[in-house]
C-alpha positions as CSV (number, residue, x, y, z in Angstrom):
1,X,-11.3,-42.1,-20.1
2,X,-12.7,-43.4,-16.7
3,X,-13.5,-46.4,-15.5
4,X,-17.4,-47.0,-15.3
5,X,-17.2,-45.8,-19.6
6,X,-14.7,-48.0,-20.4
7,X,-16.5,-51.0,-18.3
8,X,-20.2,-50.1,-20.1
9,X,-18.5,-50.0,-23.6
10,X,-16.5,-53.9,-22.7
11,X,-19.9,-55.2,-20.6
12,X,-21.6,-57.4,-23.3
13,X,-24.8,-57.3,-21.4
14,X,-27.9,-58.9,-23.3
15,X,-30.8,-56.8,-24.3
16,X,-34.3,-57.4,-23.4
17,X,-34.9,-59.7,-26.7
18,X,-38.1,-58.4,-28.7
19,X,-40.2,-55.4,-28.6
20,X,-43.0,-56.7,-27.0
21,X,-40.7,-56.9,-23.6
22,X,-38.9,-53.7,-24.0
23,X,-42.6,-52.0,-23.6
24,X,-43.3,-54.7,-20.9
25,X,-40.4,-53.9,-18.8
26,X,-40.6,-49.9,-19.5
27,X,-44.6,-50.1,-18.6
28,X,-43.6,-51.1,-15.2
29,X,-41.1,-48.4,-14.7
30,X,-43.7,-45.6,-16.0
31,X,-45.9,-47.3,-13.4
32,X,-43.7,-47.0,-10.6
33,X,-42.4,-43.4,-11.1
34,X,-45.9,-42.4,-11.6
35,X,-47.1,-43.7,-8.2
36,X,-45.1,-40.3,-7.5
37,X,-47.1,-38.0,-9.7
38,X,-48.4,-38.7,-13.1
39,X,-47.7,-35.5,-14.5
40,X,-44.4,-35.9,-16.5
41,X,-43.9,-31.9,-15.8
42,X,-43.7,-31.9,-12.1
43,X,-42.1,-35.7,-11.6
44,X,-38.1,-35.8,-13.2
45,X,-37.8,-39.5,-12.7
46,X,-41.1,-40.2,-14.8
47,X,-40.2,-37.1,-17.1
48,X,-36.6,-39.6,-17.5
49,X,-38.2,-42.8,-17.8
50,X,-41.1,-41.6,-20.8
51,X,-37.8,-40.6,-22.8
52,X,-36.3,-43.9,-22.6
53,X,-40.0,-45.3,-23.5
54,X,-39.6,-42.8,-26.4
55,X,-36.0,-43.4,-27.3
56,X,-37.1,-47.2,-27.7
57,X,-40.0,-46.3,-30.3
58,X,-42.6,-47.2,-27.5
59,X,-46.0,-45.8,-28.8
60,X,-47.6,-43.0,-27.2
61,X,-50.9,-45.4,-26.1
62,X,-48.5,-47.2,-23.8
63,X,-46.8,-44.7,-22.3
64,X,-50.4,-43.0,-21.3
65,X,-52.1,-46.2,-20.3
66,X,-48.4,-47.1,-17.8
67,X,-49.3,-43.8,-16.2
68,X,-53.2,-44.8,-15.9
69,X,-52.4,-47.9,-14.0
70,X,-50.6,-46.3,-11.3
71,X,-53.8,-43.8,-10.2
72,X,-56.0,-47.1,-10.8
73,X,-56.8,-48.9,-7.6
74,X,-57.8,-52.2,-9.0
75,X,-54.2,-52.0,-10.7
76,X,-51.8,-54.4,-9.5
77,X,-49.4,-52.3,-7.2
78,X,-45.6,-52.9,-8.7
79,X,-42.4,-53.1,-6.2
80,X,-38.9,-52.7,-6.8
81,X,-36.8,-55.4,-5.2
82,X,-33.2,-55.8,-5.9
83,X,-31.7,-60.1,-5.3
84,X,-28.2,-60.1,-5.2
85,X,-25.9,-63.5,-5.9
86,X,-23.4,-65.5,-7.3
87,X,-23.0,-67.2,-10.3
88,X,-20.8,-69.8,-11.5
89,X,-17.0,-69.0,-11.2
90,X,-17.6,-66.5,-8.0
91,X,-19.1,-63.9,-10.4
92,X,-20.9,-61.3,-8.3
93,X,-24.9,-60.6,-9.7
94,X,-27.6,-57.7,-8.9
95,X,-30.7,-58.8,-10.2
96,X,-33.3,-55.4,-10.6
97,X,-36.9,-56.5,-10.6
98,X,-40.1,-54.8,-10.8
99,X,-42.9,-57.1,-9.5
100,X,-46.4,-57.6,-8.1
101,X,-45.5,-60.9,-6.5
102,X,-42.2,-60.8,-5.3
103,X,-42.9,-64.7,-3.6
104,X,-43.1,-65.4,-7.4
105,X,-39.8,-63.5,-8.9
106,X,-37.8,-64.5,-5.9
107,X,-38.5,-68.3,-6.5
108,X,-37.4,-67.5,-10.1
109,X,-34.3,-66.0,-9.5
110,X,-33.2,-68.4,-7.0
111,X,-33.9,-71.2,-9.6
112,X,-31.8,-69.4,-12.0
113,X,-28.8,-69.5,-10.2
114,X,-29.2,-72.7,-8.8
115,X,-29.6,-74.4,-12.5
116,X,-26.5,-72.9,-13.3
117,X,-24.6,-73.9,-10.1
118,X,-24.8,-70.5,-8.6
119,X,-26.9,-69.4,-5.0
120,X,-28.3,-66.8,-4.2
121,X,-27.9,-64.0,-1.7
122,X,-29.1,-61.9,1.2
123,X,-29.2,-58.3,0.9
124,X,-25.9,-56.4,1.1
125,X,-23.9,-59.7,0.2
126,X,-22.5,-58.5,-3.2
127,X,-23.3,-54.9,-3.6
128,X,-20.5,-53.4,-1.8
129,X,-18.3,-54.8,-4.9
130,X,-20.5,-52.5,-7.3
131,X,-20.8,-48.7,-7.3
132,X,-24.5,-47.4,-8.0
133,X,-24.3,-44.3,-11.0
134,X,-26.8,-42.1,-12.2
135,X,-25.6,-42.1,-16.5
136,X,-27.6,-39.7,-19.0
137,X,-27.2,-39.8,-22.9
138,X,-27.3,-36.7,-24.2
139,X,-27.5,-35.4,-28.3
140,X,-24.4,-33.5,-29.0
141,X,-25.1,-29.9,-29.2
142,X,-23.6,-27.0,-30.9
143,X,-21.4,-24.7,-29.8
144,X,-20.7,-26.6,-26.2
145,X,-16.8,-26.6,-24.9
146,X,-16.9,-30.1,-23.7
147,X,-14.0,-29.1,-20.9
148,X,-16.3,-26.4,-19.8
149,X,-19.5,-28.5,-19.6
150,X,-17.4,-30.9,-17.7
151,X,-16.8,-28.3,-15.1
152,X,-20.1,-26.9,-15.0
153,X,-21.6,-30.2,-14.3
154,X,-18.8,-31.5,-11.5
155,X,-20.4,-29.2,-10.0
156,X,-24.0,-31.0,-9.9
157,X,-22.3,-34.5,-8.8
158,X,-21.0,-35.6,-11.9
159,X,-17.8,-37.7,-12.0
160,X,-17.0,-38.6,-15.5
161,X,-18.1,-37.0,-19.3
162,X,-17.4,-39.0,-22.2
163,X,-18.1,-37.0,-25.8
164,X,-18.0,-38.7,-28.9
165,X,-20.0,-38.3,-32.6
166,X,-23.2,-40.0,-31.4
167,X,-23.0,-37.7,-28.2
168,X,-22.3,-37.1,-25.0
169,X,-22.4,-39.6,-21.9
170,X,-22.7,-38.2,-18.4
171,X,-21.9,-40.5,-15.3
172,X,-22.5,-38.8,-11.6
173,X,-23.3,-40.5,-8.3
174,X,-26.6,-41.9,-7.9
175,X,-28.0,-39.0,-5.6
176,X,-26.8,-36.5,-8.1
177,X,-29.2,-37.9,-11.0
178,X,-31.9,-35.1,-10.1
179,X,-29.2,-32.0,-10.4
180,X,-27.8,-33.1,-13.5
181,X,-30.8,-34.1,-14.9
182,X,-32.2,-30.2,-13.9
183,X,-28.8,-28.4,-15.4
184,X,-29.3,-30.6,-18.8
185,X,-32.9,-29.7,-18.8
186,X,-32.3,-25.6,-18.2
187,X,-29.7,-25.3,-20.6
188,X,-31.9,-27.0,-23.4
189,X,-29.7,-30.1,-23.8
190,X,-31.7,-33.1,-25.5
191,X,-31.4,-35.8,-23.4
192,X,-31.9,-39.4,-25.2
193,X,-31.2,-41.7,-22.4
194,X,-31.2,-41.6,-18.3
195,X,-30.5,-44.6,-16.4
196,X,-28.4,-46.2,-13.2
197,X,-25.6,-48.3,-13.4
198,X,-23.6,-50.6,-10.7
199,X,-20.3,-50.4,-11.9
200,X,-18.3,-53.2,-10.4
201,X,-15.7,-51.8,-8.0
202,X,-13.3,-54.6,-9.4
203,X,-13.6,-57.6,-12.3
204,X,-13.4,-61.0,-12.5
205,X,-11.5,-62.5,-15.2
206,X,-13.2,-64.7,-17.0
207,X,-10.3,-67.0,-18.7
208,X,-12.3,-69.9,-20.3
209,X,-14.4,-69.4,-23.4
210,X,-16.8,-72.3,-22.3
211,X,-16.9,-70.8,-19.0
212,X,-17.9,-67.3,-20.8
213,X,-20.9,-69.0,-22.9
214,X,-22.6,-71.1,-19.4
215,X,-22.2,-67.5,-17.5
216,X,-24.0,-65.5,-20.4
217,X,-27.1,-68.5,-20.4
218,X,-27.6,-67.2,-17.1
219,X,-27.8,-63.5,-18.1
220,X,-29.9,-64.2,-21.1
221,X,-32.3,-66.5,-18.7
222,X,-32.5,-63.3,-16.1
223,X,-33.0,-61.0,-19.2
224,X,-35.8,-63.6,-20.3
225,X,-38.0,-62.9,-16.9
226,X,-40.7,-60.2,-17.2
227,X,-40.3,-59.2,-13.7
228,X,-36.5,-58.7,-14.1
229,X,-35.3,-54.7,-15.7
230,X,-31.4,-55.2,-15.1
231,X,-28.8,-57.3,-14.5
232,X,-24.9,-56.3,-13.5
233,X,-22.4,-58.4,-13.2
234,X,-18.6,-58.5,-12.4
235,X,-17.8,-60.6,-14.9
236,X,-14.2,-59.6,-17.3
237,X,-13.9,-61.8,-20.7
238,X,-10.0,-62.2,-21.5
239,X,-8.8,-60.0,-24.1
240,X,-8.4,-63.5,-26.3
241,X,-11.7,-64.2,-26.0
242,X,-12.5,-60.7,-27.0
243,X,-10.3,-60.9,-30.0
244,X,-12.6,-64.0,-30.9
């Protein structure tokens, strides 16, 4: 079992909190990949992103009117603009954001870390500690030799396959997310999830329990800005404070 599975099944990352942010946060990524075509049939990434939308119960109203705003010209015109930092304890941070005022999510994110006694960065300053991976979900399907699915798809860029009952996980490198995502399509597989993960090269221990509960404020507060989709960290809880 490879290393960027077992750290997304230990990685107790927060979730978005309630509904209404999940379809905030997903609007804004339909928006974006749309800028690139707003037909689903001819664009993968927004094809990707409108079954996540799905997968999270996101009604079919939002999706279409996401896809409107990016052809709108009165519509504010969203960026992607990654802050990187660290926290308290010399945990590493990358901070995705989706914004129309990055003056305003940068001020945010640098009073986020200050608050908790961390700084933030400049570009480049922790993201050679994390590895950038493309990861799709897939529905298990009958029939399939994992070993020779495995084999097929090495040969699209992916790195590591993880089958279980609820499925099958696929992690590749991030420029491989197209191919992958073209071989699960043409062989009918039912893809439930596509996303990117930076998968810290190396952890950092996390031995105190108080320490734990101050770092995962932090997350929660990124996790609580509109403008923020993900946050990855380096942090590694003690296998005591696991057992907890």
């Amino acid at each position: 079992m490879g290393r960027a599975f077992e750290y997304r099944k230990a990685t107790k990352l927060k979730r978005w909190g309630n509904m209404a942010r999940v379809f905030t946060k997903l609007g804004k990524q339909i928006t974006i990949a749309a800028k690139s075509g707003a037909d689903p049939a001819t664009n993968p990434s927004l094809r990707a992103i409108i079954q996540n939308a799905k997968a999270e119960n996101m009604p079919k109203e939002n999706i279409e009117r996401a896809i409107k705003k990016a052809v709108e010209k009165d519509q504010s015109d969203y960026k992607e603009v990654v802050y990187e930092g660290y926290g308290p304890y010399g945990v590493a941070f990358i901070i995705e954001t989706a914004t129309d005022n990055p003056t305003r999510t940068v001020a945010n994110i640098r009073s986020y870390f200050n608050k908790y006694g961390g700084s933030l960065g400049t570009s480049g300053s922790v993201e050679f500690m994390f590895d950038h991976k493309c990861v799709f979900e897939v529905a298990a399907k009958e029939g399939v030799d994992v070993e020779e699915l495995e084999l097929e798809l090495i040969d699209c860029g992916a790195e590591e396959l993880f089958a279980d009952e609820n499925g099958i996980t696929i992690y590749g490198t991030f420029e491989s997310f197209g191919s992958i995502q073209k071989y699960l399509e043409d062989n009918d597989f039912e893809i439930k999830k596509a996303s990117f993960d930076r998968i810290p090269t190396g952890e950092l221990k996390i031995l105190a329990s108080e320490q734990t509960v101050e770092l995962n404020k932090l997350i929660e507060k990124f996790h609580d800005d509109d403008d923020v989709q993900n946050v990855f960290h380096n942090m590694s809880e003690s296998e005591e404070q696991i057992d907890e």
